[in-house]
C-alpha positions as a Markdown table, in Angstrom:
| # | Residue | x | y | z |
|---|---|---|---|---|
| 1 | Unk | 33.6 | -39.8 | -13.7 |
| 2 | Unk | 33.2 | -38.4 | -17.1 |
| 3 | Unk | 30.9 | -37.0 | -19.7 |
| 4 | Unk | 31.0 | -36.4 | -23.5 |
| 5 | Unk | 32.0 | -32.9 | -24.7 |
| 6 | Unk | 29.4 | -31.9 | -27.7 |
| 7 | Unk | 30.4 | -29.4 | -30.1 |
| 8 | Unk | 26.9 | -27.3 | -31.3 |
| 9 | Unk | 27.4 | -24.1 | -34.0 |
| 10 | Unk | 27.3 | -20.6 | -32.5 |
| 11 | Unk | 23.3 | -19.9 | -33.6 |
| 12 | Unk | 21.1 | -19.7 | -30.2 |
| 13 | Unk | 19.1 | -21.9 | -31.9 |
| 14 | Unk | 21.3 | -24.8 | -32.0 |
| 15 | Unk | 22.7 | -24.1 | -28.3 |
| 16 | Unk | 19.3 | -24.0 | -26.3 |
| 17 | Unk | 18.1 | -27.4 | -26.7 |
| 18 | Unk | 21.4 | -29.1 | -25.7 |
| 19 | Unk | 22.5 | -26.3 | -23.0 |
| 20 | Unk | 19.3 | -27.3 | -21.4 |
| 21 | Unk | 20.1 | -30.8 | -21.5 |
| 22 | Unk | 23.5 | -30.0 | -20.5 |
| 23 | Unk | 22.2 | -28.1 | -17.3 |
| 24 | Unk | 20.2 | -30.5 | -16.0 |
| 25 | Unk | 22.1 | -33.5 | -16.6 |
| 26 | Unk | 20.3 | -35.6 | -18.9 |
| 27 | Unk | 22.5 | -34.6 | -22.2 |
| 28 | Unk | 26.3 | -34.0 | -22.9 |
| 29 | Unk | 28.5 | -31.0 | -22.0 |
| 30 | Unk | 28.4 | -28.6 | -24.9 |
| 31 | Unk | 30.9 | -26.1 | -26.6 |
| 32 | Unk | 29.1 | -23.8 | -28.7 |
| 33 | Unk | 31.7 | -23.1 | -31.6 |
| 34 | Unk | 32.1 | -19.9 | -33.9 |
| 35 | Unk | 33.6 | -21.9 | -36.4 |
| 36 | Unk | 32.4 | -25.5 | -37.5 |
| 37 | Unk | 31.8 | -27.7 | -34.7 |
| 38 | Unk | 33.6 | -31.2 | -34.8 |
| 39 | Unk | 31.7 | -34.4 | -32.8 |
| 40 | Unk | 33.5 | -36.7 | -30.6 |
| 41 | Unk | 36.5 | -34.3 | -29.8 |
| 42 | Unk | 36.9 | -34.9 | -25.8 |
| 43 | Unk | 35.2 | -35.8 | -22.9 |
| 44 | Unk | 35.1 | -33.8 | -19.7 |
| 45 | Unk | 34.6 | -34.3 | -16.0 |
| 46 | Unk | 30.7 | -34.8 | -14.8 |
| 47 | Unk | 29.9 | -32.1 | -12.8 |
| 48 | Unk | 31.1 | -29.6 | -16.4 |
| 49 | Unk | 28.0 | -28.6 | -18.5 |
| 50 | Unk | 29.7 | -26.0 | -20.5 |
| 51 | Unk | 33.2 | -25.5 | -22.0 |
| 52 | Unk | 33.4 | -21.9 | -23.5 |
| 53 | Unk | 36.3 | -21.2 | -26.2 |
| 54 | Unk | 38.1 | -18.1 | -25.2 |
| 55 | Unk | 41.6 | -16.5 | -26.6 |
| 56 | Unk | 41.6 | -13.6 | -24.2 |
| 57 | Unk | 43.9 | -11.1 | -24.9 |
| 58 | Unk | 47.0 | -13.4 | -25.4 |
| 59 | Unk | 45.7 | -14.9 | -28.6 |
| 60 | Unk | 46.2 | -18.8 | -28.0 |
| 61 | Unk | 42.6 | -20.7 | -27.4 |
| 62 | Unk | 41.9 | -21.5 | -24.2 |
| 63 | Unk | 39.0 | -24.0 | -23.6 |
| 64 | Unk | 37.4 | -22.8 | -20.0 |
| 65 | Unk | 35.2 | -25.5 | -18.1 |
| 66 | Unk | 32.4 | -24.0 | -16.2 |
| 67 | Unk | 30.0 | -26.6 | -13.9 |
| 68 | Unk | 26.5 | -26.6 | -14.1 |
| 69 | Unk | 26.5 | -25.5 | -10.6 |
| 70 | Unk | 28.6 | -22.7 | -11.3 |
| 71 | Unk | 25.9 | -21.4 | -14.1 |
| 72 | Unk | 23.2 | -21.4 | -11.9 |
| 73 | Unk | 24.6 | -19.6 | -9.1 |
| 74 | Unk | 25.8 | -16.8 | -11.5 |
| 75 | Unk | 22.2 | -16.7 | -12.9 |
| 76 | Unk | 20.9 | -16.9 | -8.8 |
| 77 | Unk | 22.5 | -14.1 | -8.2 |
| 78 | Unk | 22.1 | -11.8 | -11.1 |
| 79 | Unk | 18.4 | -12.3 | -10.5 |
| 80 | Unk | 19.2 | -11.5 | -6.5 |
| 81 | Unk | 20.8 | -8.6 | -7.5 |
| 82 | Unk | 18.2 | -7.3 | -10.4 |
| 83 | Unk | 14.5 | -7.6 | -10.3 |
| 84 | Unk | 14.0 | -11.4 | -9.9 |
| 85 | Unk | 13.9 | -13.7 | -12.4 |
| 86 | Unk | 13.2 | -12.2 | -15.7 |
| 87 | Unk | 12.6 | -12.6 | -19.8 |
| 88 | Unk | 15.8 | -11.7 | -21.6 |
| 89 | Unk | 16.5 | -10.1 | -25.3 |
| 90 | Unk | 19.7 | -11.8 | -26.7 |
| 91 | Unk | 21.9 | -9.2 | -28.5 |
| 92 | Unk | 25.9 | -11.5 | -28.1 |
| 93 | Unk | 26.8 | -14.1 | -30.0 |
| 94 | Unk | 26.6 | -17.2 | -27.4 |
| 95 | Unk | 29.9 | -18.5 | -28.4 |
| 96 | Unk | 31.2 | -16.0 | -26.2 |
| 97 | Unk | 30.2 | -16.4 | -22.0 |
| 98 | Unk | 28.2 | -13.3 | -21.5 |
| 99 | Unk | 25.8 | -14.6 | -24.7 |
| 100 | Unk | 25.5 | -18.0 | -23.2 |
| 101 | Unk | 25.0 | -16.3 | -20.0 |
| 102 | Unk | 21.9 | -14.8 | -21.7 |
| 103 | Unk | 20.4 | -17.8 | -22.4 |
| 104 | Unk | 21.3 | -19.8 | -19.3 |
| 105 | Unk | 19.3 | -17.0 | -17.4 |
| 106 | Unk | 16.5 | -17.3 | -19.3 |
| 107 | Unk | 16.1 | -21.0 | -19.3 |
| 108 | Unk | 16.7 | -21.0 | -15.7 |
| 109 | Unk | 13.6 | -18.3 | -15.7 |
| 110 | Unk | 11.5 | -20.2 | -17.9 |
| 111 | Unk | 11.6 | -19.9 | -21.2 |
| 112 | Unk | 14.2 | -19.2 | -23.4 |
| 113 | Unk | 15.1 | -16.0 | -24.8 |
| 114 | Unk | 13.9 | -13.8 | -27.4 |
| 115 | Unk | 17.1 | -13.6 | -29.8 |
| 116 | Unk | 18.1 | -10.4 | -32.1 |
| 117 | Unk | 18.1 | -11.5 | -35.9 |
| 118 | Unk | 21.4 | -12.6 | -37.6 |
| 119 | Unk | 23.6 | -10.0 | -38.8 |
| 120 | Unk | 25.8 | -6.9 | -37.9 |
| 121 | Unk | 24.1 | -4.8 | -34.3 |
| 122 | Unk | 22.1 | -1.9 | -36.0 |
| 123 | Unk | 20.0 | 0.3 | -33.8 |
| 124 | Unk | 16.7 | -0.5 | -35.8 |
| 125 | Unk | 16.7 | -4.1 | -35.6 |
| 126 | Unk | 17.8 | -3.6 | -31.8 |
| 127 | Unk | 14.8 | -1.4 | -30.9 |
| 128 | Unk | 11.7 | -3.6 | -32.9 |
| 129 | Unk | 13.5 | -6.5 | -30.9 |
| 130 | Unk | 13.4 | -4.9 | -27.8 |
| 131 | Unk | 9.4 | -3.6 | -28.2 |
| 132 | Unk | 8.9 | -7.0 | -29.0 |
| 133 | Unk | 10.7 | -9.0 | -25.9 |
| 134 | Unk | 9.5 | -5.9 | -23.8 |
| 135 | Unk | 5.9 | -6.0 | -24.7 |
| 136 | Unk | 5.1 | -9.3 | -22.3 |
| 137 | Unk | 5.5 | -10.3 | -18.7 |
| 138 | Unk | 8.6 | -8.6 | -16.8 |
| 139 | Unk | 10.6 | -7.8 | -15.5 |
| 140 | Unk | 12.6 | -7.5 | -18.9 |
| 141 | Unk | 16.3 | -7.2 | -19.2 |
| 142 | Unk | 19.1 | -7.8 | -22.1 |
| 143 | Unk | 23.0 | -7.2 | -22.0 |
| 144 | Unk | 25.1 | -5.2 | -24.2 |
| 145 | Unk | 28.3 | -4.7 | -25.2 |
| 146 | Unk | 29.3 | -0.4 | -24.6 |
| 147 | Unk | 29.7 | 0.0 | -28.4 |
| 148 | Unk | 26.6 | -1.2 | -29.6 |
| 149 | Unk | 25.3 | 1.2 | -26.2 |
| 150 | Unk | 26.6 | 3.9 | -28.1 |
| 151 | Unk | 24.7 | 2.7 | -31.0 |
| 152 | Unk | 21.4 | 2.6 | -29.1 |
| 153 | Unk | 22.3 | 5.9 | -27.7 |
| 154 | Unk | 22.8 | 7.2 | -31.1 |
| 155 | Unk | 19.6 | 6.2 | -32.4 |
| 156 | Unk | 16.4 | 7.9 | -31.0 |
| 157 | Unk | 14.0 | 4.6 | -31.5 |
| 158 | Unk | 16.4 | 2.1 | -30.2 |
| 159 | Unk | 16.6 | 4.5 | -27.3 |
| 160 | Unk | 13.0 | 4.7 | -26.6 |
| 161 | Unk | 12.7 | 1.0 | -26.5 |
| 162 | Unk | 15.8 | 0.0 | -24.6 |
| 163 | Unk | 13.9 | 2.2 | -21.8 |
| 164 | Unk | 11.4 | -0.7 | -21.5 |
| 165 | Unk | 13.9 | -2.6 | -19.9 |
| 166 | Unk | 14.2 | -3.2 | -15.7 |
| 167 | Unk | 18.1 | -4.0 | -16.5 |
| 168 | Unk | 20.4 | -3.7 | -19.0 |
| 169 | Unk | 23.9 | -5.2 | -18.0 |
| 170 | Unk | 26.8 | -3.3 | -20.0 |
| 171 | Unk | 30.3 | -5.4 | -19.9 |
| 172 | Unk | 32.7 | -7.3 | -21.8 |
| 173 | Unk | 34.7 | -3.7 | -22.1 |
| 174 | Unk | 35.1 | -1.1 | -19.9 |
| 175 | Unk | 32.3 | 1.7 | -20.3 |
| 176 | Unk | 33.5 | 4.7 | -20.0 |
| 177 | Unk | 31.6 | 7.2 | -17.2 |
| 178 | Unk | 30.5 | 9.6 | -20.1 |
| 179 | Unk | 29.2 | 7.1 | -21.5 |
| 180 | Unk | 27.7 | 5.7 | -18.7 |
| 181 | Unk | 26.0 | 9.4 | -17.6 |
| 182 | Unk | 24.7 | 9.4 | -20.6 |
| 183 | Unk | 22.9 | 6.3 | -20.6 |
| 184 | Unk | 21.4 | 7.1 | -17.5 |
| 185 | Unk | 20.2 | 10.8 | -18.7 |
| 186 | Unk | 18.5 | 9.0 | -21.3 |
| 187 | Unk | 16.8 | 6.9 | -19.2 |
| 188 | Unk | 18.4 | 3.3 | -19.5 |
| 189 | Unk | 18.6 | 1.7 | -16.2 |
| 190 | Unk | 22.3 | 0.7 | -17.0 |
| 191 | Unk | 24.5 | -1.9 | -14.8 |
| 192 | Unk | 27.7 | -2.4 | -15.9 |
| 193 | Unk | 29.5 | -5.6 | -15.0 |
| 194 | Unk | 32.6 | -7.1 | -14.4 |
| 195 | Unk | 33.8 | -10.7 | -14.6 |
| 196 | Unk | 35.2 | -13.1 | -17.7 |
| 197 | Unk | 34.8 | -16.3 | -18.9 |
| 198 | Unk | 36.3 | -17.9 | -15.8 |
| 199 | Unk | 33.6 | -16.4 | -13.6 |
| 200 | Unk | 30.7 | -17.4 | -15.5 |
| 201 | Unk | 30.6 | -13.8 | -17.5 |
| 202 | Unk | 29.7 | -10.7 | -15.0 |
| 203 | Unk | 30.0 | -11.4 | -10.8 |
| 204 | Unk | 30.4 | -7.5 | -10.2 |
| 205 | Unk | 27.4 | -5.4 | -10.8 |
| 206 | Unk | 28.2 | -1.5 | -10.6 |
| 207 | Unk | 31.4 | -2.3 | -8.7 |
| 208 | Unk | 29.6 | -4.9 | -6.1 |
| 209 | Unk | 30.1 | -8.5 | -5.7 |
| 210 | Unk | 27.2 | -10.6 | -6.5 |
| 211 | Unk | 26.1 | -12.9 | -3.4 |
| 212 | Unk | 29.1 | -15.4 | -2.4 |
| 213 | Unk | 31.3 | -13.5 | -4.9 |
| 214 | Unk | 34.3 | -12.2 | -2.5 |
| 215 | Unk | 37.4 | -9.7 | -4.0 |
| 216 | Unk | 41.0 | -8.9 | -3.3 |
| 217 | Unk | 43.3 | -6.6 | -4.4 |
| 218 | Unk | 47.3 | -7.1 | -3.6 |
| 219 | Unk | 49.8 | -4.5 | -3.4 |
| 220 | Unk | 50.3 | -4.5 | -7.2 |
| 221 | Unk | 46.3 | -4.1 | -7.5 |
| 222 | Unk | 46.0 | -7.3 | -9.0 |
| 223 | Unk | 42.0 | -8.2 | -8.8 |
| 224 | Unk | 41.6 | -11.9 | -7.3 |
| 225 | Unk | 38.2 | -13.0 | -7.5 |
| 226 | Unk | 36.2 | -16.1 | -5.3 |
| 227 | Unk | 33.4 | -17.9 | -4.9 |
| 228 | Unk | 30.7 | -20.1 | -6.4 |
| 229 | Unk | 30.7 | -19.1 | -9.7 |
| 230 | Unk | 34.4 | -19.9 | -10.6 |
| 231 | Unk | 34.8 | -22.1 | -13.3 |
| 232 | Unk | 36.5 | -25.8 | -12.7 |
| 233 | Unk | 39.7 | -25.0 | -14.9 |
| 234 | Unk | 40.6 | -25.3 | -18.4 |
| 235 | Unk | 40.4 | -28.4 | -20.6 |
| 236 | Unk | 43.8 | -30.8 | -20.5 |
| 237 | Unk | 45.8 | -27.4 | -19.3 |
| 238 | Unk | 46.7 | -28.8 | -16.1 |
| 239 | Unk | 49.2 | -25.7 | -16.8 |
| 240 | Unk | 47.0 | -22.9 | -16.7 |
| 241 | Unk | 45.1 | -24.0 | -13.7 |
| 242 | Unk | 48.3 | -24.2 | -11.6 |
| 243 | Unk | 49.1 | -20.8 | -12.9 |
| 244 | Unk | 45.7 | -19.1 | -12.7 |
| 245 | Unk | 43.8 | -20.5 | -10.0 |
| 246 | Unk | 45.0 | -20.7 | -6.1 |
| 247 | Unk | 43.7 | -22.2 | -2.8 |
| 248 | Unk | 43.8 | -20.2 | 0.7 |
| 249 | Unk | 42.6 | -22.7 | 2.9 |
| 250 | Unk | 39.2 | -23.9 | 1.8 |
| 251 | Unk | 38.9 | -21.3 | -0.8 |
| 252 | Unk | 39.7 | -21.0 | -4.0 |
| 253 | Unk | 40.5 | -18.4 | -6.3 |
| 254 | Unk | 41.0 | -16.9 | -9.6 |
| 255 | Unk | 44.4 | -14.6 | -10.5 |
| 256 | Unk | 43.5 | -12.2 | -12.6 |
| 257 | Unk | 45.6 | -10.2 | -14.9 |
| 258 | Unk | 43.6 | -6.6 | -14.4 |
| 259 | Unk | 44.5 | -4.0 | -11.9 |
| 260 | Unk | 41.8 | -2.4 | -9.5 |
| 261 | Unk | 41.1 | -0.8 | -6.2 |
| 262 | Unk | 38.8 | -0.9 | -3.5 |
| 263 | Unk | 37.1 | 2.0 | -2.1 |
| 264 | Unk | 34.2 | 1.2 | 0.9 |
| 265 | Unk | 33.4 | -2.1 | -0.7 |
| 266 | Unk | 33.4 | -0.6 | -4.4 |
| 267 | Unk | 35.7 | -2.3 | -6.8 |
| 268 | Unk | 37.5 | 0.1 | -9.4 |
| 269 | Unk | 38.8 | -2.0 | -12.4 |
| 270 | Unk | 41.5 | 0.0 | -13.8 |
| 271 | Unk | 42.4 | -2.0 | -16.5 |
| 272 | Unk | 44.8 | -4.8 | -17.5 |
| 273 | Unk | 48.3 | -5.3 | -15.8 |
| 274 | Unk | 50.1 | -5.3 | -19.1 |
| 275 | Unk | 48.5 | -2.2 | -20.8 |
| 276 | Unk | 50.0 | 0.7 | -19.0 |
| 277 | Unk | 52.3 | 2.1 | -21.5 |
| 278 | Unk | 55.9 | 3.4 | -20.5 |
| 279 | Unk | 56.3 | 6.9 | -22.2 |
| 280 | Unk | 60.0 | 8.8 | -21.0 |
| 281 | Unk | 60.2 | 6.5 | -18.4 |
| 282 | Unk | 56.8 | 7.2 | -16.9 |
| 283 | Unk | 53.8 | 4.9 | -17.2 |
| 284 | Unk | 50.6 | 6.3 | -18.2 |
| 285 | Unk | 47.4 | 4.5 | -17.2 |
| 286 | Unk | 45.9 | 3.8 | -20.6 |
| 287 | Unk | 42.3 | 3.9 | -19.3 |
| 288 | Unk | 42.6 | 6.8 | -17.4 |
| 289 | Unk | 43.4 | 8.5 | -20.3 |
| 290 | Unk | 40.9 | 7.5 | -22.3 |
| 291 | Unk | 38.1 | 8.3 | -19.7 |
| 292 | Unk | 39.3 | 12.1 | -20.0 |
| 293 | Unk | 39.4 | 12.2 | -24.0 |
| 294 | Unk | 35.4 | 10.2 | -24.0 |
| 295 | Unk | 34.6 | 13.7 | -22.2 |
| 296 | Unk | 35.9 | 16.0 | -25.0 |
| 297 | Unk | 33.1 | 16.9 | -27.1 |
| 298 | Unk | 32.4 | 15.0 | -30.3 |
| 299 | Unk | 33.8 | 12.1 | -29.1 |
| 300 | Unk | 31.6 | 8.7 | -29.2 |
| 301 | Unk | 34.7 | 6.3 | -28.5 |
| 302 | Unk | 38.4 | 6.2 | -27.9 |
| 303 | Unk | 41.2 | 3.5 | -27.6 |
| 304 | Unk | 44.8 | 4.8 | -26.4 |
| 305 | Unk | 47.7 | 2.9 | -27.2 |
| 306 | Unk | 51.2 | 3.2 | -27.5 |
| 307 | Unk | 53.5 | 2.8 | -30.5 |
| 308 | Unk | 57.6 | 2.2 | -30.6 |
| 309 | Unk | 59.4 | 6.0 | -30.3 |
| 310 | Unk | 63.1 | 6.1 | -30.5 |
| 311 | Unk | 62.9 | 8.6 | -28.4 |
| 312 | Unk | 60.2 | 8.5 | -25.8 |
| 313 | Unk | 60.5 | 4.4 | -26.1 |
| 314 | Unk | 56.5 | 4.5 | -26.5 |
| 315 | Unk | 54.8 | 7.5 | -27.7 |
| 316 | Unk | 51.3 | 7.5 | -26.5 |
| 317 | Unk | 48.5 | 7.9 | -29.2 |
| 318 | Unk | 44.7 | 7.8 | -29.3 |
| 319 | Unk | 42.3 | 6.8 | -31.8 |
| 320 | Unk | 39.4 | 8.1 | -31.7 |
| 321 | Unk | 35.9 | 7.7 | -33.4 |
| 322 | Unk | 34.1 | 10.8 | -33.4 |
| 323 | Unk | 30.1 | 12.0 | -34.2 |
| 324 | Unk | 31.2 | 13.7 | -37.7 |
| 325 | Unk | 34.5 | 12.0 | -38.2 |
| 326 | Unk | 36.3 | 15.2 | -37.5 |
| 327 | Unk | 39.6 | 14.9 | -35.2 |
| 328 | Unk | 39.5 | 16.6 | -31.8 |
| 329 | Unk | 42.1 | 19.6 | -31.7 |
| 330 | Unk | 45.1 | 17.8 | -30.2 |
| 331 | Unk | 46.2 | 20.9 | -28.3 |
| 332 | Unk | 43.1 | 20.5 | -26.8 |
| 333 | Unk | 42.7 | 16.9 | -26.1 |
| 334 | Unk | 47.0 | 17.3 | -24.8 |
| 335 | Unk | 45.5 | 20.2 | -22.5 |
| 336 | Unk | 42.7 | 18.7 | -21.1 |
| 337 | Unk | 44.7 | 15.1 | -20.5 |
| 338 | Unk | 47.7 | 16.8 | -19.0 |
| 339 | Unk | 45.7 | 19.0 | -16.5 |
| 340 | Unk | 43.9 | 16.0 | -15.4 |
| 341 | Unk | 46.7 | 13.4 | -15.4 |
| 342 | Unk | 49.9 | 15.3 | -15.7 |
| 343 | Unk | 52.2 | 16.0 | -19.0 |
| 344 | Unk | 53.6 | 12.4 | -20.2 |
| 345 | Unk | 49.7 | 11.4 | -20.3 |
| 346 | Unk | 48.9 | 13.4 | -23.1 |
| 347 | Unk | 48.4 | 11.5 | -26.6 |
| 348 | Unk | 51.0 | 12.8 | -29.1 |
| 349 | Unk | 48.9 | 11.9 | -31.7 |
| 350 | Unk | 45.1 | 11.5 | -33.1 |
| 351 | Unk | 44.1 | 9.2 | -35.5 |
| 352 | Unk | 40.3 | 9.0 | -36.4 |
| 353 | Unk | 38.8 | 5.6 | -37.3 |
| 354 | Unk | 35.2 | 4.3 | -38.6 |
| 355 | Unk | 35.2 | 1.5 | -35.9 |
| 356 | Unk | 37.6 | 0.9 | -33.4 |
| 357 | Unk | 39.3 | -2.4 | -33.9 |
| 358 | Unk | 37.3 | -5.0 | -31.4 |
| 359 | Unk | 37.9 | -9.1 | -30.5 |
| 360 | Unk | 35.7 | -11.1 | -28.8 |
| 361 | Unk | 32.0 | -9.6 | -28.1 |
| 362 | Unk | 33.2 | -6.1 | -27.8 |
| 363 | Unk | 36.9 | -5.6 | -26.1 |
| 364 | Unk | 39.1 | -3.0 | -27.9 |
| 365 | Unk | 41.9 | -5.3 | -29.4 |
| 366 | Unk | 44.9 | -2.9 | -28.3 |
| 367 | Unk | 47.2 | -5.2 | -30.4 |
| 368 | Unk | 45.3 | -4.1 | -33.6 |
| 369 | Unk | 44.8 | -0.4 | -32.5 |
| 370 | Unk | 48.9 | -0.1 | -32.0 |
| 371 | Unk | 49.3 | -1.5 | -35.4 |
| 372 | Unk | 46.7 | 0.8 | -36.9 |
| 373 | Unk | 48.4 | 3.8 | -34.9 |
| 374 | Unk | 51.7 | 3.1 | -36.3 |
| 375 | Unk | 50.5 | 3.2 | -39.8 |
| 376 | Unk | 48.4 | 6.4 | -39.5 |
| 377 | Unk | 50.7 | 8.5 | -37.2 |
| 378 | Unk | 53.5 | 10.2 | -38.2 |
| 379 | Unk | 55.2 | 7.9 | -35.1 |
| 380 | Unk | 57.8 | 5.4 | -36.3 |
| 381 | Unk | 60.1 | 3.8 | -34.5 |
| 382 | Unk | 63.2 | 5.5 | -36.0 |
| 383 | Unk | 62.5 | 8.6 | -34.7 |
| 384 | Unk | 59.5 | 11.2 | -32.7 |
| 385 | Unk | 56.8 | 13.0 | -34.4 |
């Protein structure tokens, strides 16, 4: 059996009425759209409430079908996991699943949630929104993205009032541990997550599974992830669900394309199968790198990448945003990269930006940092620095 697919704009106000309906079965599936939603495009099987629109890192849409089933046992468990159920501030757009997520907690709590005006993340907005949603019956938690963290960070109001909250879940991009250390010494009760659109948003909190969520790693540290909160597949790509999801037995599971490790029950995310870089025949672990130049002083965020070298085949280069838009010495961010992850590691270059380049709610778009590193660097592909 089938049910028609509804197409509602990307404004919270739009989505909360119809996911609600969608949820509980007395309305169509929706699709909450970014850009301007068409009626009548497709119909999808019963048990789907929500399809969420989702490019990932390859560029080509990809329309994900999560059940209504699915929904509420990611919600079940986040609650499990946190304080209970809770009231939430919205700070994503909910055309993107850890939004959507927001607001299918907070229905499933009781009311919907309190949503952050219209309009570029600025600190100010974020901390009178956060007194306000904080100010009632808890316990009180929102999610956030790690650059508009560093925002609240960097603001001393928005700091005081992101305090307020029992939980603040930090995903859709790695967070680095300075970052992270320095929430917490500020007093946010910080959780980052782990998960994507096909998991319902966030099913590992601080490295654990949620309840039913189960992980494995293989021996290339591909991350498979199981349990009730997978989605059903994607819309008419019969395709990608061959080629993404498997079943072992009675269970199924999700092929992801990041690499991770498991240490006494603790999952370590190290990043994406196809982002290590290949530098003189080595490969450098992009991430690791950039959790060693987050620690240099002065830096707020950092994005390694690596561009075409006709000698080294990639040259590895970091940009950087930093407090006073002044560079890092790059003897010293080469030192303190090589000591901690040996010589190839180390960035050749440093370019400073105003914003690092950023798709979806908050993931670094490494396609658009190489390009920008390639035009600011004195790295070309005829030739090394």
């Amino acid at each position: 059996m089938e049910r028609p697919l509804r197409d509602v704009p990307a404004g919270a106000a739009d989505l909360v009425g119809a996911l609600s309906a969608a949820l509980d079965g007395t309305g169509p599936a929706v699709r909450c759209l970014e850009t301007t939603p068409r009626e009548g495009l497709a119909h999808v099987p019963s048990d789907v409430a929500v399809v969420v629109r989702t490019s990932g890192s390859t560029g080509r849409p990809r329309d994900v079908m999560l059940t209504a089933a699915a929904l509420r046992a990611s919600a079940d468990a986040t609650a499990e996991r946190l304080h209970g159920p809770g009231a939430w501030l919205l700070a994503l757009p909910v055309h993107h699943v850890a939004g959507l997520q927001v607001v299918v907690r907070a229905l499933l709590a009781g009311a919907p949630p309190r949503v952050l005006a219209d309009g570029p993340f600025r600190a100010a907005t974020f901390a009178a929104a956060a007194r306000a949603a904080t100010a009632g019956p808890g316990p009180h938690y929102t999610s956030l993205v790690p650059t508009q963290l560093v925002r609240v960070l960097d603001d001393p109001g928005a700091t005081a009032a992101a305090r307020a909250f029992d939980a603040i879940l930090v995903g859709g991009a790695a967070c680095p541990p300075p970052l992270l250390a320095r929430a917490r010494a500020a007093g946010l009760r910080v959780v980052t997550t782990y998960g994507m659109t096909e998991t319902c948003g966030g099913c590992v909190y601080d490295g654990r599974p949620l309840a039913g969520v189960r992980v494995a790693v293989d021996a290339e540290q591909r991350i498979s992830l199981s349990g009730p909160v997978l989605a059903a597949g994607y819309l008419h790509r019969p395709d990608l669900d061959a080629a993404t999801f498997t079943t072992s037995g009675d269970e199924r599971w999700l092929r992801t394309a990041d690499r991770g490790r498991v240490d006494d029950g603790v999952l370590h995310v190290l990043g994406r199968l196809d982002d290590v870089l290949v530098t003189g025949g080595v490969k450098v672990d992009p991430h690791a790198v950039e959790d060693v130049v987050a620690a240099l002083p002065g830096v707020r965020e950092v994005c390694v990448v690596g561009v075409p070298d006709q000698h080294w085949g990639q040259a590895v280069v970091a940009l950087v945003v930093t407090q006073d838009g002044t560079p890092p010495p790059l003897t010293t961010l080469r030192t303190a990269v090589a000591a901690a992850l040996g010589p190839a590691s180390a960035p050749r270059q440093v370019v400073v930006v105003d914003a690092l380049p950023l798709r979806g709610p908050g993931k670094p778009d490494r396609r658009a940092a190489a390009r920008v590193a390639l035009e600011r660097t004195a790295v070309h592909p005829s030739g090394s620095p």
